[in-house]
VEXDO-679860 format. One line per 4 residues: number of its first residue (from 1); their letters; for each residue x, y, z of N, C-alpha, C. Coordinates in steps of 0.001 Angstrom, whole numbers. Each point is the difference from the previous one (the first is absolute). Layout:
<rs>
NUM	A	X:Y:Z:X:Y:Z:X:Y:Z ~ ...
</rs>
This chain:
<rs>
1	XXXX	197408:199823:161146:923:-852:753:141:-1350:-671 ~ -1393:-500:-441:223:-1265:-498:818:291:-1250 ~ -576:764:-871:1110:107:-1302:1388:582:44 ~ 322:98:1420:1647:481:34:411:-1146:348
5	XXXX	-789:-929:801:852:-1565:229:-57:-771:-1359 ~ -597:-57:-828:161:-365:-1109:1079:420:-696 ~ 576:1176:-10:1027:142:-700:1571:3:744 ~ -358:-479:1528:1557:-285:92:328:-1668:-682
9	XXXX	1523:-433:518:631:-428:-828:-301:-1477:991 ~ 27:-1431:-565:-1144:-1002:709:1167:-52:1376 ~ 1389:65:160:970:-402:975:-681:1160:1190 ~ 54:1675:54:-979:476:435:-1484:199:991
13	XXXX	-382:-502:-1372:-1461:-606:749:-109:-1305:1063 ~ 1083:-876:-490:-181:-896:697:438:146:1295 ~ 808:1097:616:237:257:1016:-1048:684:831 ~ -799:1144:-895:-719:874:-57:-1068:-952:1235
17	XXXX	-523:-1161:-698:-910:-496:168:-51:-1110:1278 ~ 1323:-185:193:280:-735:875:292:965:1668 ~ 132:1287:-460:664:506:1839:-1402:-254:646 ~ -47:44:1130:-867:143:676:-1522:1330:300
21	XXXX	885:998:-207:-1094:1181:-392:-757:-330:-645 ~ -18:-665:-1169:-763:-123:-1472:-574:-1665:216 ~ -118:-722:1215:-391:-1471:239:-1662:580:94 ~ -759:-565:-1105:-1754:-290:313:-299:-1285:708
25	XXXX	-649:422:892:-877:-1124:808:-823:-1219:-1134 ~ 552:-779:580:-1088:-1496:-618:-902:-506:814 ~ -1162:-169:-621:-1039:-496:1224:-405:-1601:-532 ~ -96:-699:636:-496:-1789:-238:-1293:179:-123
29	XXXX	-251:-514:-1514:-1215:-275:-263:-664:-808:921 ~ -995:421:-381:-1532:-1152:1164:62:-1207:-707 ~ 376:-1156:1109:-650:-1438:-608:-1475:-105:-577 ~ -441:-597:-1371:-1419:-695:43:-733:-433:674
33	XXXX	1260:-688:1089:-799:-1303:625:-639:474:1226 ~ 1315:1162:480:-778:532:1218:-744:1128:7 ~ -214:404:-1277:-1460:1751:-145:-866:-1413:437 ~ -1143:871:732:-1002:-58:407:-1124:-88:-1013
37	XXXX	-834:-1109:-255:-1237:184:-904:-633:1020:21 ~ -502:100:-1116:-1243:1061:105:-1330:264:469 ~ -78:-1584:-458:-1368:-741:519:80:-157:724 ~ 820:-214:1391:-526:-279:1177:26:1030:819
41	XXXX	-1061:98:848:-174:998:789:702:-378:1097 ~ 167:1524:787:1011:-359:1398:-328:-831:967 ~ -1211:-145:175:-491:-1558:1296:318:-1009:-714 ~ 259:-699:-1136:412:-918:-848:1317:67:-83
45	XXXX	742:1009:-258:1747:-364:-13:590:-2:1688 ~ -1131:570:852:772:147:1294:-484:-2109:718 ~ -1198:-136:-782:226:-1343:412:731:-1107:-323 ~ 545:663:-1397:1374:-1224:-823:834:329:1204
49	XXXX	-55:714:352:1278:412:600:-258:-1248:1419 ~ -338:-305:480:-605:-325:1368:636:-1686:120 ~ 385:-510:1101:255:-1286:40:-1298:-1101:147 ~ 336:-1372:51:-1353:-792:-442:-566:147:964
53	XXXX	797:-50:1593:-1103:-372:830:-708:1796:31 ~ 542:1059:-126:-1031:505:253:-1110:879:-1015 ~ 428:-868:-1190:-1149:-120:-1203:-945:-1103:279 ~ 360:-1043:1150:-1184:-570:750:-1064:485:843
57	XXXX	629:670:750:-175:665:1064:-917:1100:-647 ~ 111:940:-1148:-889:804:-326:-1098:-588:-452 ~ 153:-1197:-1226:-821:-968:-208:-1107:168:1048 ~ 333:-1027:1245:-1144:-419:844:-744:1844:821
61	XXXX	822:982:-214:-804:598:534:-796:820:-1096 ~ -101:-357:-1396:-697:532:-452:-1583:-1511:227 ~ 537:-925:-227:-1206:-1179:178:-1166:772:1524 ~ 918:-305:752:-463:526:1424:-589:1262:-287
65	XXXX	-330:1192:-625:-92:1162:114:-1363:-169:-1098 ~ 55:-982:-603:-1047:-550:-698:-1076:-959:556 ~ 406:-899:697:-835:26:1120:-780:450:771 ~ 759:1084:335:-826:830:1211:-503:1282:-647
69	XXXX	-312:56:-1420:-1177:725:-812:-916:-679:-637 ~ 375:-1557:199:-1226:-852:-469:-230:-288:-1113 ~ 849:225:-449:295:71:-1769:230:-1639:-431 ~ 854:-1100:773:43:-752:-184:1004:-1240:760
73	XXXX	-58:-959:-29:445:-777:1097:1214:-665:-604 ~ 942:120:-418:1302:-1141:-506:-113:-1043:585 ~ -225:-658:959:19:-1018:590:-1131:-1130:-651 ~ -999:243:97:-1421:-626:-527:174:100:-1773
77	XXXX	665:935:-293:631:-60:-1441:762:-1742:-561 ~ 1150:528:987:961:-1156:40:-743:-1655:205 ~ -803:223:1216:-663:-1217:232:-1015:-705:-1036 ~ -770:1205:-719:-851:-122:-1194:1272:-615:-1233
81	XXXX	934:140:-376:779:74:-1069:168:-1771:702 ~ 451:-566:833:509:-1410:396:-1128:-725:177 ~ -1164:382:218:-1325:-990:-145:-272:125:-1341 ~ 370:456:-871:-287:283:-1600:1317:-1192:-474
85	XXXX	891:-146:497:1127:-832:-1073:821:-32:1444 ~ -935:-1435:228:581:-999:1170:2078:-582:-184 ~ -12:-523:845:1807:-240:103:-327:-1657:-636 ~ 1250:296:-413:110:-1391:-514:414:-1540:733
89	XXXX	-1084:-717:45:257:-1166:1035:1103:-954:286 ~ 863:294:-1118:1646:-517:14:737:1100:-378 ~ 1127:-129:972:890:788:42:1049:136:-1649 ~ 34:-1192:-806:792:-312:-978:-907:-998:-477
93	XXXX	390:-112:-1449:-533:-966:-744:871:-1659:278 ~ 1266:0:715:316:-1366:249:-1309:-705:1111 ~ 531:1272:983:-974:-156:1368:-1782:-344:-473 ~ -332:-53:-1747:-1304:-426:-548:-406:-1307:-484
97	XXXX	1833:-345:14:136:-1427:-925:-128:-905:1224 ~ 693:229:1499:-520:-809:506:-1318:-638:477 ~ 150:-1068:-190:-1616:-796:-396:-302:-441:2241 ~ 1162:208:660:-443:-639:1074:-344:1231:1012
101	XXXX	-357:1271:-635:-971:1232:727:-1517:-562:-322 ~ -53:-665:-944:-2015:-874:-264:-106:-86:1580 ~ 628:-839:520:-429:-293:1469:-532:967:1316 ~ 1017:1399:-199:-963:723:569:-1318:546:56
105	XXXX	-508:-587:-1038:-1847:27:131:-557:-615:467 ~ 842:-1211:622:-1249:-1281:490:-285:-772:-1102 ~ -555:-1242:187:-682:-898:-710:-919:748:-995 ~ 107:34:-1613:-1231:290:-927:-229:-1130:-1102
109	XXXX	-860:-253:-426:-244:-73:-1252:566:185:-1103 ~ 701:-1368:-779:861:195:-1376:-584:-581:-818 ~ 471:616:-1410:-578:-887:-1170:904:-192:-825 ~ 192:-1576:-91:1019:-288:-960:-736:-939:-1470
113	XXXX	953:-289:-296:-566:-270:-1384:479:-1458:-112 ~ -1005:-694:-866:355:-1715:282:-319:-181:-1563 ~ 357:-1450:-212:-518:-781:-1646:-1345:13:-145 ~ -222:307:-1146:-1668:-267:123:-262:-1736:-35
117	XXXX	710:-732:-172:-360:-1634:-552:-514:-174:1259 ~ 1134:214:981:-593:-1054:1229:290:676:1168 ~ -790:1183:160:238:1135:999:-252:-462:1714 ~ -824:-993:-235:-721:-438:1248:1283:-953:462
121	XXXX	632:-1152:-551:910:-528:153:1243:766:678 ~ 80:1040:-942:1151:1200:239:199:601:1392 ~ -1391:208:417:-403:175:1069:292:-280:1323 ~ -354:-1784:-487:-282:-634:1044:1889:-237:494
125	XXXX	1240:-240:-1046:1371:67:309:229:990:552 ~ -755:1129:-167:811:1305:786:-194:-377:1514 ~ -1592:-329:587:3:-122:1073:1408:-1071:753 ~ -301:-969:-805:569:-1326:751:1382:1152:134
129	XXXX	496:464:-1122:1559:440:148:146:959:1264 ~ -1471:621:726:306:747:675:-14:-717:1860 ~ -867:-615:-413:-7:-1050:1094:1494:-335:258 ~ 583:-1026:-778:941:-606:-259:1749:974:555
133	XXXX	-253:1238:-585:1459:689:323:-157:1077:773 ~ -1593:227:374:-201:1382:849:-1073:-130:540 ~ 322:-859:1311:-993:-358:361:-787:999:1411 ~ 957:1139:-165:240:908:1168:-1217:1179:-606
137	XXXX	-91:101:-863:-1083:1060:-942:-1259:-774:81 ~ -726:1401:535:-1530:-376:-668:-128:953:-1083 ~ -730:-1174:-942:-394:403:-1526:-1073:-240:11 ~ -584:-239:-1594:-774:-344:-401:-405:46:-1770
141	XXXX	-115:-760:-707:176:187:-1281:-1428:-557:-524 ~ -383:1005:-1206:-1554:-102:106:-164:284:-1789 ~ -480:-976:-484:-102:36:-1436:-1049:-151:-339 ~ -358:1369:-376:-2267:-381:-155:-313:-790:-1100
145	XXXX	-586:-874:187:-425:-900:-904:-1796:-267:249 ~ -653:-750:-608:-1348:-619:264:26:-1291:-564 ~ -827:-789:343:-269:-1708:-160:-1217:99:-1284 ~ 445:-384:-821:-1246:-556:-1084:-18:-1743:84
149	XXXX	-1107:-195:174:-962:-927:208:-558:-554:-1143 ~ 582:-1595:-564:-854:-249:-1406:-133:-1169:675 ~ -1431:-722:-784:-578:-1377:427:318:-760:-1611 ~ 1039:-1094:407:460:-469:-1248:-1173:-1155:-383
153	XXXX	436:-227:-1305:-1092:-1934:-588:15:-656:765 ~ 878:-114:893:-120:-1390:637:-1004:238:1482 ~ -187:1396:506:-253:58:1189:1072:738:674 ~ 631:-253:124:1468:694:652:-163:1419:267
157	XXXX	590:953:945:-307:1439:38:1416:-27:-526 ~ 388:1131:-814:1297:692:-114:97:1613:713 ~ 1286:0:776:-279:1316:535:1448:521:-747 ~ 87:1192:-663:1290:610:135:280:1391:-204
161	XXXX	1153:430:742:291:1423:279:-32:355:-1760 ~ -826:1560:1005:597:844:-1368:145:1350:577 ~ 1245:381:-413:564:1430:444:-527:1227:-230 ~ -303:748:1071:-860:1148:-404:882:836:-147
165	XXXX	1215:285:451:1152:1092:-1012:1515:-1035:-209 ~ -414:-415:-1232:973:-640:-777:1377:585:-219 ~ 1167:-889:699:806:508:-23:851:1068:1572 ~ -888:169:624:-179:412:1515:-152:-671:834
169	XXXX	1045:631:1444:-466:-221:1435:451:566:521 ~ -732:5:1404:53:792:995:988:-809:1230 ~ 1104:944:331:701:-528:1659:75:1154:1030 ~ -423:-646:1112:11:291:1335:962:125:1063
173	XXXX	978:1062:-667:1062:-594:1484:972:1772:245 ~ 859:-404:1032:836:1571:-223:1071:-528:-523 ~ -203:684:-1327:1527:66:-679:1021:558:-338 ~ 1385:-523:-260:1100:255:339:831:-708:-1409
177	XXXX	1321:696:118:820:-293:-1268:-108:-1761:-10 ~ 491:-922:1015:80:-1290:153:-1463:-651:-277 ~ -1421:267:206:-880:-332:-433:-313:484:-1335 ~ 264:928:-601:-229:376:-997:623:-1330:-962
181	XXXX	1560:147:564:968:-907:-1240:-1092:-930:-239 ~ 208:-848:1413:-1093:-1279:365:-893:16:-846 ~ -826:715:-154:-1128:162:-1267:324:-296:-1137 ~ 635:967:-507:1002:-170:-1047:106:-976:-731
185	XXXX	918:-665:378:599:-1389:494:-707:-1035:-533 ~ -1400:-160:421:-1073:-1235:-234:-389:57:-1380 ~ -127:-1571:-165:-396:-509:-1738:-1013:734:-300 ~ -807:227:-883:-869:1160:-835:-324:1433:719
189	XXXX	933:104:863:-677:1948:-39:963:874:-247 ~ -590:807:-722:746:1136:-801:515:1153:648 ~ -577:103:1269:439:1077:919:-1201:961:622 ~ 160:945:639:-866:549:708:-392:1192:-845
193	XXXX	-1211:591:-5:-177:1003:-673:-108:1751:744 ~ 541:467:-718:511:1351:410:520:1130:-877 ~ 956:1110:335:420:1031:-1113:1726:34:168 ~ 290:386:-1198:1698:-92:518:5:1274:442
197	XXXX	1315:-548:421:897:1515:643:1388:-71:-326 ~ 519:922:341:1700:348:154:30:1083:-792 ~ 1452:-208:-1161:-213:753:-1001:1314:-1001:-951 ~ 976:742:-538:529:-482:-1133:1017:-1017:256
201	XXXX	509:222:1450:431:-1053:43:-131:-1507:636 ~ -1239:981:703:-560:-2082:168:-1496:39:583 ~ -738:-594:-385:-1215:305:42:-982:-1945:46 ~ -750:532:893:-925:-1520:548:-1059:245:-180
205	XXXX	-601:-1098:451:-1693:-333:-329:-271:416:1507 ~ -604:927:534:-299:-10:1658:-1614:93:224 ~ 120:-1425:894:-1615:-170:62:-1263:652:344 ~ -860:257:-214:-913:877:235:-1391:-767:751
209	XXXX	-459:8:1352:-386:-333:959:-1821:475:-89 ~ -707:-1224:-422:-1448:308:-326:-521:306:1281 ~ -1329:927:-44:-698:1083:802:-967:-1424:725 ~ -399:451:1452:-689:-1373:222:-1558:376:-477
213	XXXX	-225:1118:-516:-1333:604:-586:232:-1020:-1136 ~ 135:117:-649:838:-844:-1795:-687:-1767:762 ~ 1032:-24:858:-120:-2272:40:-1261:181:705 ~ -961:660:817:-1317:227:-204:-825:-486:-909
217	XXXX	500:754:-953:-900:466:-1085:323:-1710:-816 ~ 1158:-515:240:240:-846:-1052:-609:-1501:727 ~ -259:59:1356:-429:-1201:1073:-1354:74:47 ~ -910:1254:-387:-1873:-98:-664:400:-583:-1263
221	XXXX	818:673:-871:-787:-596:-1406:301:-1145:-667 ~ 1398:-649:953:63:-1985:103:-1282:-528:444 ~ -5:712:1239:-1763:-660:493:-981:-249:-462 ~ -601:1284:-1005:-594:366:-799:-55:-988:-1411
225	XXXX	1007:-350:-258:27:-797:-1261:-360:-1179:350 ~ 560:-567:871:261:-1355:555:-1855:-651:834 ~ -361:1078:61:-1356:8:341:-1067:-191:-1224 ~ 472:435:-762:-280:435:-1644:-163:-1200:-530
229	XXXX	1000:-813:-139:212:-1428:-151:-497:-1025:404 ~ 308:-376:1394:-1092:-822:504:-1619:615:-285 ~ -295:938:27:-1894:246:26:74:-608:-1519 ~ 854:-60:-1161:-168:72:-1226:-224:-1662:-147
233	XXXX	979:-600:446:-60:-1260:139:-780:-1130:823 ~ -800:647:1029:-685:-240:530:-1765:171:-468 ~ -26:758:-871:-1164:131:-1135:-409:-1491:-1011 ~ 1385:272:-224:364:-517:-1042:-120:-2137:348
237	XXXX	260:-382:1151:-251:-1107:649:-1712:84:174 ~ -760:927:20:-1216:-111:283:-616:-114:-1114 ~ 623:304:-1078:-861:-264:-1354:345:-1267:-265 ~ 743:-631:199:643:-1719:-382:-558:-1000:839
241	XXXX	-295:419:1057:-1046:-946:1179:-1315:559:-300 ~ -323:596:-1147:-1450:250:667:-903:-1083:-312 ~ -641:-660:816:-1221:-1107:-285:-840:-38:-475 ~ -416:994:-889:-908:403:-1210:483:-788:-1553
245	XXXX	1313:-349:-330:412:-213:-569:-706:-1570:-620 ~ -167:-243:-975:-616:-1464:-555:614:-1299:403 ~ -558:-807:563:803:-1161:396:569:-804:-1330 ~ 799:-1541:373:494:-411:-1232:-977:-1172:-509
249	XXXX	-1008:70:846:-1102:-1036:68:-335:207:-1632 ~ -92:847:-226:-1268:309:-1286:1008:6:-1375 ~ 1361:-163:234:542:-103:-950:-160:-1369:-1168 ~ 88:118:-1014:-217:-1425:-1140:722:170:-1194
253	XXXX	475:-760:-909:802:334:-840:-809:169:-1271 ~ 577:1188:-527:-714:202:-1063:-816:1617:5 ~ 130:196:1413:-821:1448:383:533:1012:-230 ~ -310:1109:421:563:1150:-396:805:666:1492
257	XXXX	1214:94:-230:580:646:1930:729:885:-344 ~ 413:1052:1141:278:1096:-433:1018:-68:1264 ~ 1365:787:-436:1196:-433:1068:-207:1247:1017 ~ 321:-466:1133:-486:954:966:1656:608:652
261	XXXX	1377:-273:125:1145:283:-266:1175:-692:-912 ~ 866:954:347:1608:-511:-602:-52:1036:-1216 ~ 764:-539:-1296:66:395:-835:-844:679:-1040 ~ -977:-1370:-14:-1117:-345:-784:-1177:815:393
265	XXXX	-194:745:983:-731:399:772:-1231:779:-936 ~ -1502:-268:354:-934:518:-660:-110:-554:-1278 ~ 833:-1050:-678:121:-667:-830:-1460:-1154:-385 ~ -918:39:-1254:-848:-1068:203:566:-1096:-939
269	XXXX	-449:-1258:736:582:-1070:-1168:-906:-836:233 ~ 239:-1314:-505:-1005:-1320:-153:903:-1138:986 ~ -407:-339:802:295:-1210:1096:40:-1198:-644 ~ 1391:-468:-399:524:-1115:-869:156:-983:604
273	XXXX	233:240:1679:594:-1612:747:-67:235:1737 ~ -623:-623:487:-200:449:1775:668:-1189:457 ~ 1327:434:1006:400:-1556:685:-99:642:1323 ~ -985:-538:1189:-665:747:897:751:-730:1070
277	XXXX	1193:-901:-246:1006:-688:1241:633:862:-66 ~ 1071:128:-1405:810:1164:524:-230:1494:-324 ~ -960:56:-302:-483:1933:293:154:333:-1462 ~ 289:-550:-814:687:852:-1294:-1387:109:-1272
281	XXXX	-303:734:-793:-706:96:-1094:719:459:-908 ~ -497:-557:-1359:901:687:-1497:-1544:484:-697 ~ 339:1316:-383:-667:875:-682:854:338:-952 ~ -1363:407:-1268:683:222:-1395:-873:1547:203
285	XXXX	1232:745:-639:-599:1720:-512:934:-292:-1511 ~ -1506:1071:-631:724:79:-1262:593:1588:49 ~ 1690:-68:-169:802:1308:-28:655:-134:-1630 ~ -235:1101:-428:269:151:-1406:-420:-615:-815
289	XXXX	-1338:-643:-29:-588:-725:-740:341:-1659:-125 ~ 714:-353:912:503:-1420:335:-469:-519:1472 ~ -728:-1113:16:272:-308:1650:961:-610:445 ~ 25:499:1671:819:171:9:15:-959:1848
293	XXXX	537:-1414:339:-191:-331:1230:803:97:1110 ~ -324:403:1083:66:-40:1147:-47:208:1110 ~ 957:-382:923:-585:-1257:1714:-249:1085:830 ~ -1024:-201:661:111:1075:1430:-824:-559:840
297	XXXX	157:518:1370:-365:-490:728:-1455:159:-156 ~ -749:-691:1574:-1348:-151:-578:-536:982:519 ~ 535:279:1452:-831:1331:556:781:1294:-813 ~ 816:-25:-809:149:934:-1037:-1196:658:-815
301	XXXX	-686:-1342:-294:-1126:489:-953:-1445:-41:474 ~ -851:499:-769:-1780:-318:374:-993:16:-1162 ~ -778:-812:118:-858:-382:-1420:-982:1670:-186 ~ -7:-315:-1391:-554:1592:9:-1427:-819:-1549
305	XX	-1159:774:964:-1360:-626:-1249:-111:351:-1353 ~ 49:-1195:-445:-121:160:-1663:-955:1436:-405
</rs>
């Protein structure tokens, strides 16, 4: 049959092929998209098939069905997973830049940073400034320092600060963007110390609020020093009064005395000149092979035996 349609004539065939008797069925290929995987098994394509809520809905009753074989708890899961990687305490990083959420903690402990020249001075302006424009705040501004104690030539005590963290202090108050500026603001301090934040497009210094364990620790070991000092100096007055010491009675010129402070100290020389109105003696030491004179006082020195 096929090789007799081949040999009619093509006008023919083309009729041939066209009546209806001789019409073959066409069938529509299968889409790609819609054959069915291979890999998935039928509880898997019958659940593509399924809408969300009740691919929820199977969800929780497989959780539940797990449950109640004891196998395991989703819930205490979930709760374990959010005590592991807490929420974040600002909602946005603008909502981080503001500096006047500090205040919802209450009053803490700040540390800002001052000149080292004249920190105590520095100090003492912050208060007055706070007095002065805010007088509604209780503060308190606290710059550890200790007192050294020197007994000058003449008699005189000298007392003066010396900073036990150079460059530091401590404030007391609840703060807020407007106290912060305020800080700011004042002649030698550099600002409060802390970590930045934001990100690229704008980013601050945001203060970081010392532990009251910490100003503890830092209010013994001012004490501690400052205690340190006076006992040191207070020794030190007992060796200079002590009444063992040789009177100036026995002094004569020409003797041998040995300097008991200042410079010269432990120094022996020869007693060249005693003027016993006004206190003064000139002694010669020979330094570098030259002698060499002079003045000191009298209870400076004490005759020492040939």
């Amino acid at each position: 049959m096929q090789q007799s349609l081949w040999l009619l004539p093509p006008c023919r065939l083309r009729a041939l092929l066209s009546s209806p008797a001789l019409s073959i069925p066409r069938t529509k290929p299968t889409s790609i998209a819609r054959r069915k995987p291979a890999s998935l098994s039928s509880v898997q394509f019958a659940a593509s098939e399924l809408t969300a809520r009740e691919r929820r809905q199977l969800r929780n009753e497989r959780r539940e069905s797990k449950i109640e074989e004891g196998r395991s708890n989703w819930r205490e899961e979930v709760e374990e997973k959010l005590l592991i990687k807490p929420k974040k305490r600002y909602a946005s990083w603008t909502e981080e830049l503001n500096l006047d959420n500090l205040s919802d903690d209450g009053p803490h402990w700040w540390a800002i940073r001052l000149s080292r020249v004249n920190s105590q001075e520095i100090a003492d302006r912050l208060a007055r400034g706070f007095v002065r424009e805010h007088p509604e705040i209780d503060f308190k501004v606290y710059n550890p320092c200790v007192r050294v104690k020197r007994k000058l030539k003449n008699g005189t005590l000298s007392v003066k600060s010396k900073p036990f963290f150079p460059g530091c202090a401590f404030l007391y108050c609840i703060l807020n963007k407007e106290i912060h500026d305020f800080v700011r603001d004042c002649d030698g301090i550099g600002g409060f110390l802390g970590s930045l934040v934001g990100n690229n497009k704008k980013q601050i210094n945001r203060p970081r609020a010392v532990a009251e364990e910490e100003m503890e620790v830092i209010f013994r070991q001012t004490k501690e020093e400052q205690e340190k000092l006076d006992r040191a100096f207070e020794e030190a007055e007992q060796v200079h009064s002590n009444p063992l010491q040789p009177s100036s009675s026995s002094l004569a010129v020409g003797s041998s005395v040995r300097v008991l402070s200042g410079p010269f100290m432990e120094y022996t020389g020869r007693l060249k000149e005693l003027k016993r109105k006004t206190g003064k003696a000139t002694v010669a030491f020979m330094l570098f092979g030259k002698e060499n004179l002079v003045q000191l006082k009298i209870d400076e020195i004490s005759s020492v035996a040939d």
